[in-house]
Every structure is written in structure tokens, then in C-alpha cells.
N, C-alpha and C positions, 0 to 999 in steps of 0.2 A: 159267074157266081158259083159259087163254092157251099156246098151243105156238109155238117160231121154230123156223126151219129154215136152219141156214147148208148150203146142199147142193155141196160142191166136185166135183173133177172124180173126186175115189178117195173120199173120206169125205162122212158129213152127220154136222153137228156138231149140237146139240139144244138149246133149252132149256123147260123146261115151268115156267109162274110161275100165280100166284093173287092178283090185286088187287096186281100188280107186285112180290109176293118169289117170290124163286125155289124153286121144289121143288123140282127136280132137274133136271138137266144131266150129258151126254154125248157119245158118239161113236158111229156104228155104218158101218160097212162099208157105201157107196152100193151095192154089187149083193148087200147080204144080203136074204132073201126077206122079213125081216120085219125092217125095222132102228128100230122101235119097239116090237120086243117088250117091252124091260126097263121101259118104262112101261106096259106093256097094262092095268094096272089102273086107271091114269087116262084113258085114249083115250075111251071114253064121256063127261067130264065137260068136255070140250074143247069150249069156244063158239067158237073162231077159232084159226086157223093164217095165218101169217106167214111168206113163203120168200123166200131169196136165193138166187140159182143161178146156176151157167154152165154148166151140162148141157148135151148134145145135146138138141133138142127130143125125142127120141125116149124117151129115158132121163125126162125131166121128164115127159113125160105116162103115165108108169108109173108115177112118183112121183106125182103126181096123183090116180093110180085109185087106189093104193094107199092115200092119203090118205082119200080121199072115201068107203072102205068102211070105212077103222079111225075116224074124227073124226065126229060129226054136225056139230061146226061147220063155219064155211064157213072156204072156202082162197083166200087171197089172194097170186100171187107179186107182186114189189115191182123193179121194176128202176131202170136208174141214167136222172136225170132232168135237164133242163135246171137246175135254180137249187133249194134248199129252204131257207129260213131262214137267208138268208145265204151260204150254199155254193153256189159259181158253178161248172158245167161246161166247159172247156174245150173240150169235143168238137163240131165241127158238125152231130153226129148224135151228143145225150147217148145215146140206147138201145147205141150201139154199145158205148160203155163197159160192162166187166163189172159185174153189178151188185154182188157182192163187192167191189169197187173202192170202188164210190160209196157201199156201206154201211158201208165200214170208213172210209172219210173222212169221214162222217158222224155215226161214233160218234166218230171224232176230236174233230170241229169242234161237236158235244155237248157234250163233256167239256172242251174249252180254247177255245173261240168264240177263237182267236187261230191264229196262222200254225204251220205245224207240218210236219210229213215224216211218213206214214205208211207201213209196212214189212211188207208179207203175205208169210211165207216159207209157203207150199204148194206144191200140187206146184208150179204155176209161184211166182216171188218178184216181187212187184209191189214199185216203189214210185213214190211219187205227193207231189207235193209242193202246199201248201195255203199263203197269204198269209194276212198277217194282217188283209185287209180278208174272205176264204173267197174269193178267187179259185183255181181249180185252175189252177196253174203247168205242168202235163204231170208226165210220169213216166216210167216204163220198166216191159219187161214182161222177167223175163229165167228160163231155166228154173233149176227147182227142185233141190234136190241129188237129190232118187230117180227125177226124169228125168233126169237126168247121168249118174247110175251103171245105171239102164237103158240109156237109148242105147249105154252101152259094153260092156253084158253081149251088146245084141242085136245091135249095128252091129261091132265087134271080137270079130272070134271070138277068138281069140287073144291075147287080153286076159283070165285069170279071176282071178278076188279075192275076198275075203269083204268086203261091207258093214262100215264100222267108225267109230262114231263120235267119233275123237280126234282134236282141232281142231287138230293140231300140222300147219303151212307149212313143216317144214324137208323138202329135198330126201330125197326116197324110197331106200328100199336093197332094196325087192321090190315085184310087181307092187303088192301089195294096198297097202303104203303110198302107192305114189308116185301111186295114185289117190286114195286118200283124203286125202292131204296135197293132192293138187292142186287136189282140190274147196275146202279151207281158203283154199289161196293165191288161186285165183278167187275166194271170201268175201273174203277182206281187202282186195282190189283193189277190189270192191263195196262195203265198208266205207267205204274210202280216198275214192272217188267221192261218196258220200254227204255225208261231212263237207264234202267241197268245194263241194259243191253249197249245203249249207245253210250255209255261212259266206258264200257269194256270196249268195245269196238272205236273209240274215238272218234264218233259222231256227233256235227254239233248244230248239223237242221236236221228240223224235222216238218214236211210238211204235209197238211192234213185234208184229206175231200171226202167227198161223196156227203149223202143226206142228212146224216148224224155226226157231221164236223164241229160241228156249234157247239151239240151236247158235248162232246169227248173237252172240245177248249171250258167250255163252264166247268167243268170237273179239275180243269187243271193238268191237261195236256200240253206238252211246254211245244210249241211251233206256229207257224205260222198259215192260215186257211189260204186255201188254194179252193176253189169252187168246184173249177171246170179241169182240174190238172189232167183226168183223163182226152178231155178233148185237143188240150194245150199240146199233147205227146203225140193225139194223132192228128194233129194238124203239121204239126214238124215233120213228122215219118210221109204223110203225102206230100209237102214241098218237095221230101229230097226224091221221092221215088219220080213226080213227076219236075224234076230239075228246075224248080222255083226258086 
């Protein structure tokens, strides 16, 4: 039995599979004390664990321990690499890249071996763009909507609003909309970019994950949702490492 771990910077996303179908798949809160409880009845039966991260090292090696007491299997993390089956790095130092990045453009370039735009709305919103020979074209890193509306809960006192998620860009008539519209109008301006980019670059998927996938399509993000594409990428990358 096989466990992945997509471990972001607020959530770890899960999936536990057996001879590559999936049992069961999740979320759990990155500082809950146990955020594998809901499978504890499988954790025993677990021959390898698979992780994507961009933790603080301090936080992953907690993750770690906490690992290596609940799993008898072994833990292997997987970060982002110079070249894999076609998938070219653009970075002059691949580690640098988050490995989230490289396993979502790899469950990408899995799924369409052709040129393509990959979209990770989490807490930060990545996107990354892919040719169609798997050269990585570059990308952008840009914050996420619930670091948006932090920064202005903690950085503006004098700004309060309730959380609200209606994708509506028309000009606000009280605090709380004209934040939350304004987050929309920042999406659609990020939208608008996108398309430009992928019509200059002759790209013509796009596809989209992480928590705020949903949001960015109600807005009017032209591709197709992908939930778990980070896990998809590093579920392919441990087949080939461990010759499955």
C-alpha cells in the first residue's frame, strides 16, 4: 500500500492507493497533531510514502518524525529536478523550484506529453507555463486569495470585513464587498494575462488545481480542473524511481 503526501504551506492533501487504485483521499490541517488519523486503520499496512513539500525545513522534519512513528514503510521526499521524461527545467538551480511546481507540471506533461499552462491556486497561485516539445517556458509566483485577505485583516487595521466568496468585479458599496470584489478584479486581470500569454506562446490546455480552482473557473478561467494534479505528478515520478 502506497501513501502520497502533497504537504502545502496551511494544508496536506493525501492519498492512500493499493496496486495503483485509490482507497481513499483527503485533507487535513498541516499543524493538526495527527492529520493521518482518519486513515489510522491503514497506517500499519503502508510499504512507502511519497511527499511533495515546501515547508519550512523545521515543520518537514516533524512531518517526518511523525511519519516514520505512524508508517513501517519508508519516506521518501521528491523535489523539483533538472529534466524527467521529457520535462525540461528552466531553473539554473532546478532544487530551487518548489517541488509542488515540478509535480504539478509533471502530472501535467503525464497527462498531455504536449505544451500546456499549469494553474495552482493555493495559498500562493503559481503558474507555470510548458511547450510542447516539455521545455518550462517560466511562470509567476503571485499571492493566493486568503493571503490577500490576511495581509489586509493584519496590515490594515481599519479595514474589517467578513470573508465572502462571490466572484462578482463590479465596483464595491461597503467595506466587505469592495474587498472581495477586488480580489475578483485582481483574478480577472490574472485571467486576462493568461490568455495572452498562452495565445503568444501557442498554448491551448490549461489546467487548473489546488484550493481556489473552483474560484478562478467561476471567474472565467478557460481549462480544465484537475484536483489532485500535484499528487498525479508525484505518483508518476515514484512509479518511475521505484520501476513500476
Amino acid at each position: 500500500m502506497r501513501l502520497l503526501i502533497d504537504a502545502g504551506n496551511t494544508r496536506m492533501k493525501w492519498r492512500l492507493e493499493q496496486a495503483g487504485i485509490v482507497i481513499d483521499e483527503g485533507w487535513s490541517a498541516l499543524d493538526s497533531e495527527d492529520p493521518l488519523g482518519e486513515i489510522a486503520d491503514y497506517l500499519g499496512s503502508i510499504s512507502r510514502v511519497g511527499v511533495s513539500t515546501v515547508i519550512r525545513e523545521d515543520i518537514r522534519l516533524k512531518l517526518l518524525s511523525y511519519l516514520e512513528r505512524k508508517v513501517p514503510g519508508s519516506v521518501c521526499f521528491y523535489w523539483a529536478e533538472a529534466e524527467r521524461f521529457g520535462l525540461q527545467n528552466s531553473y539554473a538551480d532546478p532544487q530551487a523550484m518548489g517541488a509542488d511546481r515540478w509535480h504539478g507540471m509533471y502530472g501535467a506533461w503525464a497527462l498531455h506529453r504536449g505544451g500546456c499552462a499549469v494553474i495552482d491556486a493555493g495559498s500562493a497561485i503559481t503558474v507555470d507555463y510548458v511547450s510542447h516539445a516539455g521545455q518550462h517556458l517560466g511562470g509567476y509566483i503571485l499571492p493566493g486569495f486568503k493571503m490577500m485577505l490576511k495581509s489586509l485583516k493584519t496590515d490594515a487595521a481599519r479595514i474589517t470585513f467578513e470573508k465572502n466568496h462571490v466572484v462578482s468585479a463590479q465596483p464595491g458599496k461597503n467595506t466587505a464587498e469592495c474587498v472581495n470584489h477586488g480580489l475578483s478584479w485582481l483574478s480577472l486581470a490574472m485571467i486576462a494575462r493568461v490568455r495572452k500569454d498562452m495565445a503568444e506562446l501557442g498554448l491551448a490546455e490549461a489546467l487548473i488545481t489546488g484550493g481556489d480552482a473552483l474560484r478562478l473557473l467561476a471567474l472565467g478561467m478557460d481549462g480544465s480542473h484537475h484536483p489532485a494534479l500535484v499528487l498525479d505528478g508525484l505518483g508518476c515520478i515514484d512509479n518511475e524511481v521505484f520501476g513500476i
